[in-house]
N, C-alpha and C positions, 0 to 999 in steps of 0.2 A: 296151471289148468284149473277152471273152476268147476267148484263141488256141486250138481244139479239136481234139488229136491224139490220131488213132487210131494205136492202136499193134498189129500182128494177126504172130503168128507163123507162119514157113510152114508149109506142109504137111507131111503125113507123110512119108519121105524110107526112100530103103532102108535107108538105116545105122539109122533111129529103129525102122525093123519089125525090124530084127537084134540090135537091143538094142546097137548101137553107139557108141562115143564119136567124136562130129563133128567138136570144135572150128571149126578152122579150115581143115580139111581140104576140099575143094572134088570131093571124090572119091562125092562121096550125091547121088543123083538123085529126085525126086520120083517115088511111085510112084502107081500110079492112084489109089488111093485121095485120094493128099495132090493130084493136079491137081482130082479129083469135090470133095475138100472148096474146095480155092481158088474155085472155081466159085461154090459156096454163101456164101462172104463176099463174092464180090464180086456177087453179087444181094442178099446183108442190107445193104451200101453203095450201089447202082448207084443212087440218087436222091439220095444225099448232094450237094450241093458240094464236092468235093475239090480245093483252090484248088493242092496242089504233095504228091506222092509222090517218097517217099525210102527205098531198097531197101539192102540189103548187097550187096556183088556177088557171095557166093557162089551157088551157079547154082540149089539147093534154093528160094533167098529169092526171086533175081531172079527164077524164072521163076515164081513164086506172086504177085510182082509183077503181073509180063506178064501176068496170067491175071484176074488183079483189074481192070487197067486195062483192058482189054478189057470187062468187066463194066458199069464205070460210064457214064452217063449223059454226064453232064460228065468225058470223058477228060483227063487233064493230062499232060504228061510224067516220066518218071520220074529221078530223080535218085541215081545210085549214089555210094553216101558207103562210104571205109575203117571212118567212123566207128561204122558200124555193122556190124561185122565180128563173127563170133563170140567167145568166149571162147577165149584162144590155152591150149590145154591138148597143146602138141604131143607129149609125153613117150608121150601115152594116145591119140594119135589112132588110128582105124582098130580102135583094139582094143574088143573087149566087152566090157562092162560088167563081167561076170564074170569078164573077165581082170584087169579090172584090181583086180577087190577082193581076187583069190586073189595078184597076182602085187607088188600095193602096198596090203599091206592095212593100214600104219599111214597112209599117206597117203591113201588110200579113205575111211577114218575121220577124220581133220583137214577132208577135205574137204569132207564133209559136216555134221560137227559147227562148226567155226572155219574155214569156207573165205577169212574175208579174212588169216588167219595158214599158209596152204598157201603153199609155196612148190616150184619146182622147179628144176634146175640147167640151166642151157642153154647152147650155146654159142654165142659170140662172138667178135666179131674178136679181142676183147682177153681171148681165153680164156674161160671158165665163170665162169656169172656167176649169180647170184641172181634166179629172175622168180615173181616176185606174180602169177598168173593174174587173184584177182578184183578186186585193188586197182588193178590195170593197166586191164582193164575198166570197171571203177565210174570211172575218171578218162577212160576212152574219154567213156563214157555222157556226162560234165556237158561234155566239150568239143564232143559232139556238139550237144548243148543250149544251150551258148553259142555257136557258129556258125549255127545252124539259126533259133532261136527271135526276131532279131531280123527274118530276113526276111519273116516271118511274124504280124506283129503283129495279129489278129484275122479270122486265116482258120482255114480245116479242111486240115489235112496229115496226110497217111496213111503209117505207119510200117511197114516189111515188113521183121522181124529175126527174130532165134532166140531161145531158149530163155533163155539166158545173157545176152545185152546187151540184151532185152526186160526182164529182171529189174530190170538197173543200171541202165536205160532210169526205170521204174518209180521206184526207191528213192532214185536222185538226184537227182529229178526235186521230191519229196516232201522230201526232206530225212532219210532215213532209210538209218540206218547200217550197212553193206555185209556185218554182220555178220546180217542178216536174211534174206540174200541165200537160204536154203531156208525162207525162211515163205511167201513166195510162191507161187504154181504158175503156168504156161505150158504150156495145151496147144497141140497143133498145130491149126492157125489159129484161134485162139481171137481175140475182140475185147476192148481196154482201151481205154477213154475217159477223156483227161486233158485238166482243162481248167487254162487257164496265166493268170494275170490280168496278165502281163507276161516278165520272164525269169527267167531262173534264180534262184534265192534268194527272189524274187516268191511270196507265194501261189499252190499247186497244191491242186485240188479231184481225186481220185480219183471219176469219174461210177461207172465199173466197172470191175470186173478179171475177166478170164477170163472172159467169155461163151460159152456154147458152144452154146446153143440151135439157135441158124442149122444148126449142124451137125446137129440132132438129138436131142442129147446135154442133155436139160434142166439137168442138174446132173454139173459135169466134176469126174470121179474121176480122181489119180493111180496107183493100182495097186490092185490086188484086195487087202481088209481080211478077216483070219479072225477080229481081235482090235481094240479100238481103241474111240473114239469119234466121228459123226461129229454137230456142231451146223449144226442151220438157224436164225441169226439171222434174223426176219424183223419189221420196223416196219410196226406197226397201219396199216388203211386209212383212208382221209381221212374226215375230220368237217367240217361245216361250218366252223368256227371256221377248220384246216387251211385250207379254201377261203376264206376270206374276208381270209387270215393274222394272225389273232389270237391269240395267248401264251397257252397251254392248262394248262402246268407240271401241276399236279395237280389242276387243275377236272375232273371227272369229264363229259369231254363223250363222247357217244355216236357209233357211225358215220354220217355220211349214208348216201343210197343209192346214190353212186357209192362210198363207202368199203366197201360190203356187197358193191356189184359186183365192189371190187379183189378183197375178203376169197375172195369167190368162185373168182373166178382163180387167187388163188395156191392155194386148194385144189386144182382142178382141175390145176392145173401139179404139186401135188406128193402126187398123191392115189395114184400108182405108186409110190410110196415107203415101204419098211416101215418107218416112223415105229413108235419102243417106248416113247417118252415123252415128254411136252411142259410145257412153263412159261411161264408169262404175268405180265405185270404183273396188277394186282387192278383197277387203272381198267377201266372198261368197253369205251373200243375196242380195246384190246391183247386183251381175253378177248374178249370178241366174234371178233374178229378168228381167235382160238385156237380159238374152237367151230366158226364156220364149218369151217375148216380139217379138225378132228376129225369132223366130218359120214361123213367116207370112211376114220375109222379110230375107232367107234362102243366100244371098248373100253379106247382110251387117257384116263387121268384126267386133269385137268389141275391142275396143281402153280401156285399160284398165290403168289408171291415178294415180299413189298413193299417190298422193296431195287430192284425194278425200277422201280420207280414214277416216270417224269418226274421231269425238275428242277424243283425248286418257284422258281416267277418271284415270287413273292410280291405285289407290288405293278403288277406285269404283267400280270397274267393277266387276261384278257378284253379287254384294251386294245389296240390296233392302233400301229404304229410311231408314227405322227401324232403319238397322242397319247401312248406313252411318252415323245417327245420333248422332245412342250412342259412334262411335267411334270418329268422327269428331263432335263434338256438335256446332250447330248454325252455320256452312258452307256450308249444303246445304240449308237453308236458305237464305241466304249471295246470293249462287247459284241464286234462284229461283226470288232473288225482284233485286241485283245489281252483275251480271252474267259477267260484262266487268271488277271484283276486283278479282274474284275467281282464283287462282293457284290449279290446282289439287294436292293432291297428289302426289309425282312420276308421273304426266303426267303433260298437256296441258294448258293452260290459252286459253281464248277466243280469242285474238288480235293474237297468235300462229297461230291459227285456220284461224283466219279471211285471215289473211295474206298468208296463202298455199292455199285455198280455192280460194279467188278472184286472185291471180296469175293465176292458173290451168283454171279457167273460161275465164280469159279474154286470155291466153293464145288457148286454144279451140277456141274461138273466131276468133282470128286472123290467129287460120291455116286452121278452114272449113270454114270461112267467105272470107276467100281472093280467091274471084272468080266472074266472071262473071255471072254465073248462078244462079238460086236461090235453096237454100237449107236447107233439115230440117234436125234435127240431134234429137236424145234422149239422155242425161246426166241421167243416175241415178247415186242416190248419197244416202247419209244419211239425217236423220232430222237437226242436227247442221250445215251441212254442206250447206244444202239447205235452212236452215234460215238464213245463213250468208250472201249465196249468194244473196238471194232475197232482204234482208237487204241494200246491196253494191246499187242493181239497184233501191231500191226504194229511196235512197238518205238518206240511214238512218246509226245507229253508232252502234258499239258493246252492248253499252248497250238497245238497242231495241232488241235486240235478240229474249226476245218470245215474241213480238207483232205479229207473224207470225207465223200461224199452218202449220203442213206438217204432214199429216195424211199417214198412213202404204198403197202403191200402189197410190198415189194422182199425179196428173197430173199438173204441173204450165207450162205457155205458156210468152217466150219470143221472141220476133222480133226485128230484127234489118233491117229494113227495107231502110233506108234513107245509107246504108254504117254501116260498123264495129266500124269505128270511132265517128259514132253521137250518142245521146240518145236513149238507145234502149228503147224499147213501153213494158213493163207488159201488156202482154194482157189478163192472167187469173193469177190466185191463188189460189192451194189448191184444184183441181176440184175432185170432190168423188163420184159423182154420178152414175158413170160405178160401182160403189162397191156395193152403196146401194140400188139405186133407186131414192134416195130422196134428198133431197137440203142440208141435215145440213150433216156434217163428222161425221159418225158413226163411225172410225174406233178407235181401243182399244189407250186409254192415252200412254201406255207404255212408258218405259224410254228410254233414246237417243242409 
């Protein structure tokens, strides 16, 4: 049974409304706004099972803790861990953001660009010495994870940090290299679901990242864009095949009517959005899926791409586990634990995949991103396809393939905001809540 930790950053805090740097400064108070949003996570939680909560003790985090637990249904106690302490940036504490780009601006830029190669001087008993802020951190994060994670072997534990060791929280958690550490985004009290098949090193499934709905906020933006691009990856809604979980690869199967109802949903969840272009696989429920969607934006075409096209299962397709098994014994197996070794069939291998996948996106990229203005676009696609991709941007390999869910109708949020050519920003993953209601992905396992 796997281990399901939420992970939620506190609230707004004064230093965050002053455009402050917090680290590990204990000196930011939650302002109302950030107690009103605490409030709102802990009713998007308050009927969860929360078997053991674990706070930082700085007082912004604890007391969004306190606010949460109070919230839930099933109360547990809270457990203050160092471990999950901010990012120690004491050189820059207290000071603005704007102080510190005007007053360290080669180091502002390391920091941001190569922040696991940032370093600062501090002092010490044995004189000035050399500290790694995120490399320090990212090794907080995995010890906090190998303390934490055995006592908790298939329960729900709920994670109340900041901005910074939610990130390393995240990325070492996944296996992904600290050099990532700004693809990510953290807003304030945002929800991430990870679920753990064991401990550290063990497979990690990313459910979501950065939810913000509960707050209001359908789709979390980090700062106002005049220029830029931003992507809605979004996987086609369920077909029966999906529900019944049958290997679809490039069988041209149609939506059911709960897929037409997801299709719906996400329209309506993103029909407030000035969408300027959109692209689809050519199979029928990815377009499908795109038309609905387009229903509330009646003048955008849709760009149809056959690099997105599922993985061809070859020999797979329409067949159920059962009977992959008995005909192919211990391959989908093989599939399911080391997925970057598997050759289908008559079809596809992963790195096939990988390889038309990340062309076609970063190709998309470079022909609605080459502009002046700023712009959103919607990409649906399939589950392989959209694991691959998200895979490529979160700096990760074929073989991570399902450390990443993509539920039937889900919404993930990419920016490129700095130019086409720089690291683009994950700003969500996996978002379901227009489906369900609720925080966790309800939507059916079904096959790819």
């Amino acid at each position: 049974m796997a281990t399901r930790v939420i992970i939620v950053r506190h609230g707004q805090s004064n230093f965050n409304a002053l455009q402050k740097i917090q680290g590990r400064s204990d000196l930011s108070v939650l302002t109302e706004k950030g107690r009103s949003d605490a409030e709102k996570v802990g009713k998007a939680l308050k009927d969860l099972k929360i078997d053991a909560i674990y706070s930082s003790p700085l007082q912004r985090a604890k007391t969004t803790a306190e606010i949460l637990q109070g919230c839930l249904t099933h109360s547990t106690e809270i457990n203050v861990s160092d471990r999950l302490l901010e990012v120690d940036l004491r050189l820059w504490e207290n000071l603005r953001k704007d102080e510190v780009k005007e007053n360290f601006p080669d180091d502002y830029r390391l920091w941001h660009h190569n922040p696991h190669e940032f370093k600062m001087m501090v002092s010490s008993a044995d004189g000035e010495k050399e500290h790694y802020p995120l490399v320090a951190l990212y090794e907080q994060a995995k010890d906090f994870w190998s303390e934490v994670l055995a006592k908790h072997d298939g329960q729900t534990i709920l994670i109340v940090g900041h901005n910074g060791i939610n990130r390393c929280l995240i990325l070492s958690a996944i296996g992904i290299h600290p050099n990532k550490y700004h693809a990510i985004h953290q807003s304030n009290c945002c929800i991430n679901i990870l679920n753990f098949s064991g401990g550290l090193g063990d497979p990690v499934q990313i459910e979501s990242l950065n939810q913000t709905a509960h707050l209001g906020i359908p789709l979390p933006s980090s700062r106002p864009a005049q220029t830029g691009l931003r992507l809605l990856l979004i996987r086609h809604g369920e077909t029966q095949w999906n529900r019944e979980g049958r290997f679809q690869g490039i069988r041209d199967i149609p939506l059911n009517e709960n897929g037409k109802i997801q299709a719906q949903k996400a329209a309506d969840f993103l029909k407030d959005v000035n969408i300027n272009f959109a692209v689809s696989s050519p199979l029928a429920r990815p377009k499908e899926t795109a038309e609905i969607i387009l229903q509330h934006h009646p003048d955008i075409p849709l760009d149809l791409q056959p690099d997105l096209t599922e993985i061809c299962h070859g020999l797979w397709e329409g067949k159920l586990e059962t009977e992959i098994e008995a005909t192919f014994p211990g391959l989908l197996h093989q599939w399911k634990i080391q997925p970057e070794t598997v050759q289908m069939p008559e079809g596809e291998n992963l790195q096939q995949i990988w390889d038309r996948a990340i062309a076609c996106w970063n190709n998309i990229v470079k022909i609605y991103g080459d502009s002046e203005q700023y712009k959103i676009g919607i990409v649906v696609a399939h589950d392989a396809i959209n694991k691959v991709i998200l895979c490529y941007l979160l700096g990760l390999k074929p073989e991570h393939f399902w450390n990443v869910k993509q539920g039937n109708g889900a919404v993930s949020v990419i920016d490129y905001l700095d130019g086409i050519d720089t690291q683009p920003l994950v700003q969500a993953v996996n978002l379901t809540s227009h489906l369900s209601g609720g925080v966790l992905d309800k939507t059916a396992a079904g096959a790819l």
